[in-house]
Backbone and ligand atoms as CSV (ligand in chain L), in Angstrom:
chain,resi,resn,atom,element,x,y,z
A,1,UNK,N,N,-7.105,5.340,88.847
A,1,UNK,CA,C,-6.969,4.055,88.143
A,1,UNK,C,C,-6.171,4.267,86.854
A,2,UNK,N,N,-5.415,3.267,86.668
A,2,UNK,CA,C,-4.231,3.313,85.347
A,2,UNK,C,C,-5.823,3.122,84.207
A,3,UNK,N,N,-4.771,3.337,83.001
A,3,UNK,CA,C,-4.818,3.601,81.434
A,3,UNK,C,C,-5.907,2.132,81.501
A,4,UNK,N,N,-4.320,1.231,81.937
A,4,UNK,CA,C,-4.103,-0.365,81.584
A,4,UNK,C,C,-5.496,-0.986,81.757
A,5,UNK,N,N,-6.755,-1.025,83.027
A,5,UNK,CA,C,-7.450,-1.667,83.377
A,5,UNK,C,C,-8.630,-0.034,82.733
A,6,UNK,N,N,-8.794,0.473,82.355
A,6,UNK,CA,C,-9.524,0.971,81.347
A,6,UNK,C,C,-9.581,0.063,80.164
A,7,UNK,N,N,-8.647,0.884,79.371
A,7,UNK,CA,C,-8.287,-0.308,77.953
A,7,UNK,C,C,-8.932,-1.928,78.315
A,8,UNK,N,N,-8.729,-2.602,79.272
A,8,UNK,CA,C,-8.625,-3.740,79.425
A,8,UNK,C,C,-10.183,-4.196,79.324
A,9,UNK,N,N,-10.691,-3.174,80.748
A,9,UNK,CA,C,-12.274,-3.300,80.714
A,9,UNK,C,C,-12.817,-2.554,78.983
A,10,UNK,N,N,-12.447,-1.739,78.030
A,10,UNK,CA,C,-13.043,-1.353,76.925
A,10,UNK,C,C,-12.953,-2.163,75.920
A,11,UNK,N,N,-12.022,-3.614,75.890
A,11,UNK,CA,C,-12.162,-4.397,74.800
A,11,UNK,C,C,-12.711,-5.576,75.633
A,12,UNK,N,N,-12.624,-5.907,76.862
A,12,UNK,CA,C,-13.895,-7.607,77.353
A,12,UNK,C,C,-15.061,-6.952,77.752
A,13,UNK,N,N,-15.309,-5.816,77.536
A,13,UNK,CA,C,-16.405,-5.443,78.549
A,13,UNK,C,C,-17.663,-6.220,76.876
A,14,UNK,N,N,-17.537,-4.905,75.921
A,14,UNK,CA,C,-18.511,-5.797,75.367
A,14,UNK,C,C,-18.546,-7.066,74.375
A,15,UNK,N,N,-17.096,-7.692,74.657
A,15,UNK,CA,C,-17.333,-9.400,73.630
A,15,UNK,C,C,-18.385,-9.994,75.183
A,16,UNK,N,N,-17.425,-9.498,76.741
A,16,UNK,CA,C,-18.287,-10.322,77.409
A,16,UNK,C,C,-20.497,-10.077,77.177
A,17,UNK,N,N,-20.477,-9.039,76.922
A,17,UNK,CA,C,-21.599,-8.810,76.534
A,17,UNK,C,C,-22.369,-9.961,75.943
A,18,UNK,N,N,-21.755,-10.283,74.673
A,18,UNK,CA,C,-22.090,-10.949,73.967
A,18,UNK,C,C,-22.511,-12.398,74.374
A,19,UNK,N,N,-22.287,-12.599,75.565
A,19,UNK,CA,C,-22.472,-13.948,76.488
A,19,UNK,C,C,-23.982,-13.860,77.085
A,20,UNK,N,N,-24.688,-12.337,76.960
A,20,UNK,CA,C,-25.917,-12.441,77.373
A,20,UNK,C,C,-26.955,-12.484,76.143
A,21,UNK,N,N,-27.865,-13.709,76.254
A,21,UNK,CA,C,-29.246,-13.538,75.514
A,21,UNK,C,C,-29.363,-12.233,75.197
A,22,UNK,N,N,-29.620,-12.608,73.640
A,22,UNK,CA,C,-30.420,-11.177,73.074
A,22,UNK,C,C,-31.243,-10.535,73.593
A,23,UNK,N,N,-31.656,-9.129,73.951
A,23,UNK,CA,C,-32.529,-8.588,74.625
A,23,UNK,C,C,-33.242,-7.611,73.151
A,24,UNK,N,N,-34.585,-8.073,73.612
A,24,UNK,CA,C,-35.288,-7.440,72.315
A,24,UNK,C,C,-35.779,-6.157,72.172
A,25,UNK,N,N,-35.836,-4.958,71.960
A,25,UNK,CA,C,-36.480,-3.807,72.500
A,25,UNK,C,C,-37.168,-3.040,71.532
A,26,UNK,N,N,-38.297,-2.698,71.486
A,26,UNK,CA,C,-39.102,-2.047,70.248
A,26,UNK,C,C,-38.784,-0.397,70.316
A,27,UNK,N,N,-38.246,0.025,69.278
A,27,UNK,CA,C,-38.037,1.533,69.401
A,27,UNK,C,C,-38.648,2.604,68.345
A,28,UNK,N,N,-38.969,3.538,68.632
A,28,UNK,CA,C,-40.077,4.494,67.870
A,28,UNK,C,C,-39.513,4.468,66.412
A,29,UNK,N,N,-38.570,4.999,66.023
A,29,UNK,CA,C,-37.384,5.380,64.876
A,29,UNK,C,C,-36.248,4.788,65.313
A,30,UNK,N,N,-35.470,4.123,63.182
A,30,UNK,CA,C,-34.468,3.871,63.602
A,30,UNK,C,C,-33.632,5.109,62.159
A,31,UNK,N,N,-32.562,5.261,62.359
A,31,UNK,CA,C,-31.716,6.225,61.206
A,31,UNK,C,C,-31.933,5.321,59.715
A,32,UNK,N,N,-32.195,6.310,58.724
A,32,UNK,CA,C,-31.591,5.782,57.633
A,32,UNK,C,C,-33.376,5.157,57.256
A,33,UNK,N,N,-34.407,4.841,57.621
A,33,UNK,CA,C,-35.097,4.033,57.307
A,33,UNK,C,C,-35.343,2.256,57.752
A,34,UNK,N,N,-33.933,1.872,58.347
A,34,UNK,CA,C,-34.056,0.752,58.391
A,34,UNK,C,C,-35.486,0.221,59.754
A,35,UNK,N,N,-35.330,-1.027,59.571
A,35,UNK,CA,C,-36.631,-1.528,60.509
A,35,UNK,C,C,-35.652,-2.464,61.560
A,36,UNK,N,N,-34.495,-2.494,61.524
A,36,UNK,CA,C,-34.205,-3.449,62.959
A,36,UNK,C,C,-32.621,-2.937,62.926
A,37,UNK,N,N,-31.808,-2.981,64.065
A,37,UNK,CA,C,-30.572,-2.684,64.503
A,37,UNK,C,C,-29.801,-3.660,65.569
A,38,UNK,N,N,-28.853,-4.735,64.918
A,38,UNK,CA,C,-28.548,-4.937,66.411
A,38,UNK,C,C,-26.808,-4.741,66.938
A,39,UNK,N,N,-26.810,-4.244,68.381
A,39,UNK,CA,C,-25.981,-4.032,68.758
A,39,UNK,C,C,-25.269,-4.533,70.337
A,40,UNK,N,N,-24.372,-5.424,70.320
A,40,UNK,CA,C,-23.985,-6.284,71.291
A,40,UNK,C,C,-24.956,-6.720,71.696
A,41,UNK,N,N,-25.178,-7.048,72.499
A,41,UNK,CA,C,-26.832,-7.867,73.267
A,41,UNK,C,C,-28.260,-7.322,73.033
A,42,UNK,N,N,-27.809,-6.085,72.210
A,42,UNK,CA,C,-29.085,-5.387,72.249
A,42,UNK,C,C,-29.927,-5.480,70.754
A,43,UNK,N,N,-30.878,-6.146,70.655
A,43,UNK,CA,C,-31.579,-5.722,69.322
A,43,UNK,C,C,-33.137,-5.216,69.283
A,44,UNK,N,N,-32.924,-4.013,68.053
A,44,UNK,CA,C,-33.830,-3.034,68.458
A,44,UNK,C,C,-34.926,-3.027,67.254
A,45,UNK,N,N,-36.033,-2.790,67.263
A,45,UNK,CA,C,-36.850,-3.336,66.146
A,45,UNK,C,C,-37.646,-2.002,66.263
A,46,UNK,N,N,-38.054,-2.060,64.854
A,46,UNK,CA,C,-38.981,-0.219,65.233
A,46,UNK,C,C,-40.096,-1.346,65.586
A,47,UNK,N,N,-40.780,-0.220,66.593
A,47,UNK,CA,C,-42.411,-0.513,66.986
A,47,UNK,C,C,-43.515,-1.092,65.643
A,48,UNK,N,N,-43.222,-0.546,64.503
A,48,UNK,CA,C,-43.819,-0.493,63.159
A,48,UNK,C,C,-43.649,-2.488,62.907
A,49,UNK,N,N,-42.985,-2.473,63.321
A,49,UNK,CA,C,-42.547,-3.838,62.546
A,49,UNK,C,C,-42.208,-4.867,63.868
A,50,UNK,N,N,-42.249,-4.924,64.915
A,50,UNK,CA,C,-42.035,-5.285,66.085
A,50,UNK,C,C,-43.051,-6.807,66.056
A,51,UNK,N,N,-42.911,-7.871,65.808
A,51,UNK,CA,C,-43.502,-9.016,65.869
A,51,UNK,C,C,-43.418,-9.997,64.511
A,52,UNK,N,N,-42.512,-9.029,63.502
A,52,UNK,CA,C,-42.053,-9.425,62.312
A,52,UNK,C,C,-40.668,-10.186,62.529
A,53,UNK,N,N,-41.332,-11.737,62.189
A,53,UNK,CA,C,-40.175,-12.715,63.000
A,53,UNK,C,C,-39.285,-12.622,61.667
A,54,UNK,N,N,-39.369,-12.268,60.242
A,54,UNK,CA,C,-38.291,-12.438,59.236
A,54,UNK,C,C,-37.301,-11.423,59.886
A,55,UNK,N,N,-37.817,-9.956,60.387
A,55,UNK,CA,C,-36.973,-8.993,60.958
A,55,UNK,C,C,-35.744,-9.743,61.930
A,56,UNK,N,N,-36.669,-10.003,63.124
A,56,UNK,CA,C,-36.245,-10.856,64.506
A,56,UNK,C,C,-34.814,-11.628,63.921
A,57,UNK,N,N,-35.172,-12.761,63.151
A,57,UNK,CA,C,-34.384,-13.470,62.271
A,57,UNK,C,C,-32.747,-13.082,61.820
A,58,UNK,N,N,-33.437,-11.702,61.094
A,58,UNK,CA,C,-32.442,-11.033,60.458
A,58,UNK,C,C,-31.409,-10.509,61.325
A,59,UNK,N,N,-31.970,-9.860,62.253
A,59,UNK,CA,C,-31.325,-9.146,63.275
A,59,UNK,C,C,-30.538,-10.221,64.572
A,60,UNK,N,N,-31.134,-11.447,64.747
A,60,UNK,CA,C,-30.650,-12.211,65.068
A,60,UNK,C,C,-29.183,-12.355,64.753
A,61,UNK,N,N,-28.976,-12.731,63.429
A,61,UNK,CA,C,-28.142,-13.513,62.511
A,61,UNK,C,C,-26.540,-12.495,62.636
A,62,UNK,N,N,-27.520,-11.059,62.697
A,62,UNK,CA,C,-26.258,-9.762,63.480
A,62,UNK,C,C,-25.631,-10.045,64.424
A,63,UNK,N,N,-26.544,-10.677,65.634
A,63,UNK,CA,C,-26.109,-10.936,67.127
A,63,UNK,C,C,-25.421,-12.001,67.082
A,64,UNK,N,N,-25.608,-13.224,66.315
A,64,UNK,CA,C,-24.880,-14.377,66.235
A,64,UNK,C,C,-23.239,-14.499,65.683
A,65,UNK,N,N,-23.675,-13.301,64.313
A,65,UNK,CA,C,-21.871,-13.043,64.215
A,65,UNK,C,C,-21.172,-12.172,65.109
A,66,UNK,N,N,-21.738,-11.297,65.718
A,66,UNK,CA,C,-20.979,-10.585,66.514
A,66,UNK,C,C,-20.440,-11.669,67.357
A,67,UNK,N,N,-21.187,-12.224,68.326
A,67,UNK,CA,C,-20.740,-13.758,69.386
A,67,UNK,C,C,-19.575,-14.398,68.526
A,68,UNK,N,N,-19.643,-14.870,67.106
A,68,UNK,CA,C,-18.239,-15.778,66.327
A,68,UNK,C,C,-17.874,-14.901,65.903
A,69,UNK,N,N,-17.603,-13.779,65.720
A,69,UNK,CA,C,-16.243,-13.062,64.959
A,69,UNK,C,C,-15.765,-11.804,66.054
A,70,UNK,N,N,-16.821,-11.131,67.292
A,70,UNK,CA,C,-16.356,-10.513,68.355
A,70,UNK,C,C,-16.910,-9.421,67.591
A,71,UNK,N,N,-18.058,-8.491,68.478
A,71,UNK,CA,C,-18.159,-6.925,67.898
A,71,UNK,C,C,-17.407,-5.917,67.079
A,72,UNK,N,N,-15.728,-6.473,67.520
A,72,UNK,CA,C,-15.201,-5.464,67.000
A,72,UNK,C,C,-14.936,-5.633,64.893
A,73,UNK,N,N,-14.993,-6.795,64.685
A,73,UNK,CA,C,-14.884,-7.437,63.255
A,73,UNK,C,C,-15.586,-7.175,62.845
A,74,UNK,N,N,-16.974,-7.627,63.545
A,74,UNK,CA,C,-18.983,-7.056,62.810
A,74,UNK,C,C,-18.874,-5.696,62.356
A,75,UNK,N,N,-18.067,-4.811,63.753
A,75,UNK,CA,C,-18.164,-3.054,63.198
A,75,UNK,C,C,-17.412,-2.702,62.082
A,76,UNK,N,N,-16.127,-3.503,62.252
A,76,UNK,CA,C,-14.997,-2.818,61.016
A,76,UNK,C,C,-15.974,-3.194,59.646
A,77,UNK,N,N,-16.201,-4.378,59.652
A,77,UNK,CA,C,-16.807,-4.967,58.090
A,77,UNK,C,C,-17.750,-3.767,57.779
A,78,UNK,N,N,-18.780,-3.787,59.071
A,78,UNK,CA,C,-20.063,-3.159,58.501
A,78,UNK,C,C,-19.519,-2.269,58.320
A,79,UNK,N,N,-18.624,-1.018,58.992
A,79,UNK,CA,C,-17.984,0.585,58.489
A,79,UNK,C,C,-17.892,0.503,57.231
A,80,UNK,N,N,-16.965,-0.761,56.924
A,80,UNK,CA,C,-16.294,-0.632,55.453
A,80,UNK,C,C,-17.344,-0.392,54.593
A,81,UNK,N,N,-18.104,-1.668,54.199
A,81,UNK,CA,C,-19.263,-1.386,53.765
A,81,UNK,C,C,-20.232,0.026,53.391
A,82,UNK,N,N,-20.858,0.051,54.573
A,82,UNK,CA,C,-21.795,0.856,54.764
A,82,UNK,C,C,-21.206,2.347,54.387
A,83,UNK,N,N,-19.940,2.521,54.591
A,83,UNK,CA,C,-18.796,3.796,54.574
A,83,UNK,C,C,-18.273,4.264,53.811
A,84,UNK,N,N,-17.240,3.218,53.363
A,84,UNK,CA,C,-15.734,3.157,53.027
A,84,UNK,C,C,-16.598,2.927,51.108
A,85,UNK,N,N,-17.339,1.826,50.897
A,85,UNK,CA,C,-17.943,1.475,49.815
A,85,UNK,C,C,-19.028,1.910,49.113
A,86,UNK,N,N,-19.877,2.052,50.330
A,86,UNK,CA,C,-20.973,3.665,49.730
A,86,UNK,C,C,-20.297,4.568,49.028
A,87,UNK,N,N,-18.995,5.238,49.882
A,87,UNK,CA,C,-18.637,6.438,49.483
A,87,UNK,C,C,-17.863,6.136,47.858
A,88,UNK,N,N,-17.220,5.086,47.962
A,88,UNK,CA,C,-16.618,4.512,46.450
A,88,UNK,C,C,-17.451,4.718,45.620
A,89,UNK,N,N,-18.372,3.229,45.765
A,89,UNK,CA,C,-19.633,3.269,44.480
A,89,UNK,C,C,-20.905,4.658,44.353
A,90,UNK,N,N,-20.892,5.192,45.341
A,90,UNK,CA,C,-22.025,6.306,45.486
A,90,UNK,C,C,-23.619,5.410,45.172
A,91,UNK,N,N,-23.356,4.248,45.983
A,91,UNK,CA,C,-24.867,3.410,45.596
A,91,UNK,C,C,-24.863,2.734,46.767
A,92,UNK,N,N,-25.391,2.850,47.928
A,92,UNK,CA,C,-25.583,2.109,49.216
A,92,UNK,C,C,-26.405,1.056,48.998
A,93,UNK,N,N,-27.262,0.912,48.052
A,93,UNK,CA,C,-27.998,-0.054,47.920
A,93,UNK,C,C,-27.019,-1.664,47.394
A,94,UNK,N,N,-26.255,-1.328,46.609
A,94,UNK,CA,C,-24.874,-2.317,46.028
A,94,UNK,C,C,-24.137,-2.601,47.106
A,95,UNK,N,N,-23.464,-1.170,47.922
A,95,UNK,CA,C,-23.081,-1.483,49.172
A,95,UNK,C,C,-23.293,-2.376,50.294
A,96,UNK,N,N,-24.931,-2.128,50.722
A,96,UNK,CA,C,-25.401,-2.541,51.469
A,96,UNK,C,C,-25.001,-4.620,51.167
A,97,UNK,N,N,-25.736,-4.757,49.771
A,97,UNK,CA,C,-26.193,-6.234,49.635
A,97,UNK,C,C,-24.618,-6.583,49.287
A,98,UNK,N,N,-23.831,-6.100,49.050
A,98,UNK,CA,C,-22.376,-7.131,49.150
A,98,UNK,C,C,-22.002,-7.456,50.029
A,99,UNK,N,N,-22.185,-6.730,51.292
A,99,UNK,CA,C,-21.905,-6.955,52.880
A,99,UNK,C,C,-22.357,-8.531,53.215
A,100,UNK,N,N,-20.772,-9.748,53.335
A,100,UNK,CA,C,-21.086,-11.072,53.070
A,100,UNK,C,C,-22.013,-11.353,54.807
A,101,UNK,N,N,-21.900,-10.048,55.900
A,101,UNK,CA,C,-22.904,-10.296,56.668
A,101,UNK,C,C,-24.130,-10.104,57.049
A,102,UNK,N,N,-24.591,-9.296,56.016
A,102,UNK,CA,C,-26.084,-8.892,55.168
A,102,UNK,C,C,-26.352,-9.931,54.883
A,103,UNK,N,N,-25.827,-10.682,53.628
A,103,UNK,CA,C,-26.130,-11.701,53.027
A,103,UNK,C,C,-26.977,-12.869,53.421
A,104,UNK,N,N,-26.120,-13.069,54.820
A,104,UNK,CA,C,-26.381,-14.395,55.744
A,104,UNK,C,C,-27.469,-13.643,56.476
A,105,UNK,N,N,-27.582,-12.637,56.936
A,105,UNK,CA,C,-28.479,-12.135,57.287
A,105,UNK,C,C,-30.059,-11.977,56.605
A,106,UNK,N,N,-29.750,-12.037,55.419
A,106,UNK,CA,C,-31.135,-11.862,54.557
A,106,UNK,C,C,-31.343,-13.447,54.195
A,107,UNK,N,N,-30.176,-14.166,54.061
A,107,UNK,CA,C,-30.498,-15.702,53.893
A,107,UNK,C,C,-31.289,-16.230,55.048
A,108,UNK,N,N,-31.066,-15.637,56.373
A,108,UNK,CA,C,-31.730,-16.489,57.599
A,108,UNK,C,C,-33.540,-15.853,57.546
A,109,UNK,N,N,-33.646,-14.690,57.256
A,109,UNK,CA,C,-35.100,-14.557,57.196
A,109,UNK,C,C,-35.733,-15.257,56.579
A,110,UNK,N,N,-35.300,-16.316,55.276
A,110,UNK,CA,C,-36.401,-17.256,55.002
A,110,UNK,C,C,-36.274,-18.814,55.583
A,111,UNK,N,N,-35.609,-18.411,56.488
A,111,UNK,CA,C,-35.769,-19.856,57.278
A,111,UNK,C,C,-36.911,-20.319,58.329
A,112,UNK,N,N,-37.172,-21.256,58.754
A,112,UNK,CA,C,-38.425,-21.783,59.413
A,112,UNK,C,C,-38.120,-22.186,60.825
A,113,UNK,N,N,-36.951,-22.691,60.872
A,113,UNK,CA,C,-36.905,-23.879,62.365
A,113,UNK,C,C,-37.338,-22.700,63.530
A,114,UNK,N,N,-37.364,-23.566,64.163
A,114,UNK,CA,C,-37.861,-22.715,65.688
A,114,UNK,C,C,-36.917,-21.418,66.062
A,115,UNK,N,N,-37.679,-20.533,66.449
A,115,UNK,CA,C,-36.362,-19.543,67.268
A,115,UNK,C,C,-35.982,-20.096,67.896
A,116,UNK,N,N,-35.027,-19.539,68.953
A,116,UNK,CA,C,-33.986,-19.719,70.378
A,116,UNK,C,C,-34.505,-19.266,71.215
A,117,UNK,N,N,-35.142,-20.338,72.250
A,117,UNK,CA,C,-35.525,-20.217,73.355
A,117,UNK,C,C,-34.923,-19.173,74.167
A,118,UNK,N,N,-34.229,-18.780,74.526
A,118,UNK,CA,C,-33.199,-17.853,74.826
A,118,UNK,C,C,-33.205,-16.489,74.743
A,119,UNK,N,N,-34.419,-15.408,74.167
A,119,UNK,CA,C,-34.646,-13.789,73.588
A,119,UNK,C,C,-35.531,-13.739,74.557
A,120,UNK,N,N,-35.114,-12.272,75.185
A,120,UNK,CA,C,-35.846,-11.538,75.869
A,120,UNK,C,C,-36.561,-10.310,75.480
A,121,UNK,N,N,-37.696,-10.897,75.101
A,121,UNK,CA,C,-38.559,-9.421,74.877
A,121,UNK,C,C,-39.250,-8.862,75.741
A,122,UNK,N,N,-38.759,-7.148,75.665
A,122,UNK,CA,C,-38.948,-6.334,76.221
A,122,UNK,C,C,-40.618,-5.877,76.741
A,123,UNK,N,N,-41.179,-7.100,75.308
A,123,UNK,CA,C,-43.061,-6.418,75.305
A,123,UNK,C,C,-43.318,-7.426,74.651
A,124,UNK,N,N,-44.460,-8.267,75.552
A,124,UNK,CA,C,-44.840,-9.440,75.491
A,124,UNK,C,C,-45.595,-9.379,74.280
A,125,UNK,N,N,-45.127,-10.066,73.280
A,125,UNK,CA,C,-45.680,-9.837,71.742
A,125,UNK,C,C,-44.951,-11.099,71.054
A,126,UNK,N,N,-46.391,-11.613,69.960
A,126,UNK,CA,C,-45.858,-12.960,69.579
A,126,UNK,C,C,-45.042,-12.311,67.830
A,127,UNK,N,N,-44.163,-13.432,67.646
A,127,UNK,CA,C,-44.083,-12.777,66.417
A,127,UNK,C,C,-44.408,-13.981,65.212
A,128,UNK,N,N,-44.595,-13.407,63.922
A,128,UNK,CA,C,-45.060,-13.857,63.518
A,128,UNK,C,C,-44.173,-13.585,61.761
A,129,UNK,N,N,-44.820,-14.409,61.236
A,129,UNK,CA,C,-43.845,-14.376,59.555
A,129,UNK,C,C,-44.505,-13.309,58.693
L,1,ZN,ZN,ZN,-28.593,-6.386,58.401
């Protein structure tokens, strides 16, 4: 098989991703300390915190920009950030909260309306605020 339909399948394979409901999955450890990760369809919540709907929320709000701006924009920003700006300021914590998709992200955890019918969790567990 050519180059061409590699390449081709490595940039629709995961925006098409992004067309499937979030799938929720509780995982032992995540790097760094954090409590939730999400990545193309997948969002991962440590076990510790697994029913913590501000988390859910947050991590949501990841999955939602990836869907309007396409995985590959979510990654460059967050690199920069998390990377490129850590390594500048030598303060990840400054880093972290300038990230304008953090932001929206920490803005949606104090919101109320209903989730999205639509999340598949992995382990039947209610969540809660
Ligand atoms: Zn975040």
């Amino acid at each position: 098989m050519s180059y061409f339909y590699f390449e081709i399948a490595s940039v629709l394979l995961p925006w098409a991703m992004m067309l499937i409901p979030p799938i929720v999955i509780p995982i032992r450890s995540l790097y760094g300390g954090a409590k939730g990760l999400s990545f193309l369809c997948f969002i991962f919540i440590k076990r510790a915190d697994f029913g913590n709907e501000r988390i859910l929320r947050h991590e949501l709000t990841h999955y939602k920009q990836q869907r309007r701006y396409s995985p590959y924009v979510v990654t460059v920003l967050l690199f920069w950030h998390y990377f490129v700006k850590n390594r500048i300021w030598r303060n990840f914590g400054e880093a972290y909260h300038s990230c304008p998709f953090e932001l929206e992200a920490f803005a949606a955890m104090e919101k109320t309306d209903p989730l999205p019918k639509m999340i598949f969790l992995t382990l039947k567990h209610n969540f809660h605020r």
